[in-house]
C-alpha positions in Angstrom: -4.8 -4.1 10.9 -1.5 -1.9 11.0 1.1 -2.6 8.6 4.5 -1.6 8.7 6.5 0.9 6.5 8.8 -1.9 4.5 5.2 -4.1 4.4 3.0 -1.1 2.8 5.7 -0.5 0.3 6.6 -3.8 -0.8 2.5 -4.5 -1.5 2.4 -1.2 -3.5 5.3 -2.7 -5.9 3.7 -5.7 -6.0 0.4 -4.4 -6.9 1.5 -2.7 -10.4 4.7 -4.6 -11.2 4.3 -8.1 -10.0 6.7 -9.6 -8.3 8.3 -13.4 -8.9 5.8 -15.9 -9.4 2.9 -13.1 -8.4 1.7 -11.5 -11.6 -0.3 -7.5 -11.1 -3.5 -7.2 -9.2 -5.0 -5.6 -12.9 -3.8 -6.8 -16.0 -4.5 -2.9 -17.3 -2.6 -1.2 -13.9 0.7 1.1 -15.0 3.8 0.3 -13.5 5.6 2.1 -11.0 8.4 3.0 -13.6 5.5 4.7 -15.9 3.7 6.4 -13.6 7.3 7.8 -12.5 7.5 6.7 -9.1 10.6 8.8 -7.2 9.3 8.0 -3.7 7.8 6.0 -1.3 7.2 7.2 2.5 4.4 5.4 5.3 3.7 7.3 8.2 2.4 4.5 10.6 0.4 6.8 13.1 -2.1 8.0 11.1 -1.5 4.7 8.5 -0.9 6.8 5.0 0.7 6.3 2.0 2.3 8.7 0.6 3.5 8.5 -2.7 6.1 11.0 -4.9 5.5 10.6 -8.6 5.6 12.5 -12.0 2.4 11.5 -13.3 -0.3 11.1 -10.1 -3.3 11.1 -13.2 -2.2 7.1 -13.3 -2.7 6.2 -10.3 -5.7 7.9 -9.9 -7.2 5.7 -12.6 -10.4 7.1 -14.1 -12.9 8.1 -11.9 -10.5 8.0 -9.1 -11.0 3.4 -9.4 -7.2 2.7 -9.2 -6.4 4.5 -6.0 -9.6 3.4 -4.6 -9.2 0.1 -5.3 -5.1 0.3 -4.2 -6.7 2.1 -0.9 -9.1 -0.8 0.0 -6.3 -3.7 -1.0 -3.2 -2.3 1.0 -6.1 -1.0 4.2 -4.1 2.5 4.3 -5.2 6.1 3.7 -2.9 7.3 -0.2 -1.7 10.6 -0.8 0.6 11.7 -3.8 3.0 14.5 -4.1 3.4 15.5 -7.7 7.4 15.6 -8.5 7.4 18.5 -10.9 10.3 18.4 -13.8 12.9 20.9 -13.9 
């Protein structure tokens, strides 16, 4: 199934932060705001996630299980873009 760009962005939020009345898929997940989240961008052709962030290392997870896990629960391809500090 193909979700759209405003879909796939609003499940990603949900998935670390929770949302009202829905608590965070993992109790142990970081939040968007600590894993530095600048941007969010879904190309709906080839169905990727791509995700702008300071610290990428968090949503890997260890041995890659967060993004894996994200991957299989949103159905889309991730890639991040690491948003270097001036």
């Amino acid at each position: 199934m193909k979700l759209d760009e405003s879909t796939v962005k609003s499940l990603f939020e949900t998935y670390f932060d929770g949302s009202y009345g829905i608590e965070p898929q993992q109790i142990n997940n970081p939040s968007t705001f600590s894993m530095g989240v600048c941007k969010l961008d879904f190309n709906v052709k080839s169905n990727t996630l791509i995700v702008h962030l300071r610290r990428p290392a968090l949503l890997i997870g260890r041995a890659g299980k967060t993004i894996k896990d994200l991957e299989e629960w949103l159905e889309c391809k991730i890639d991040i873009i690491e948003v270097k500090k001036f």
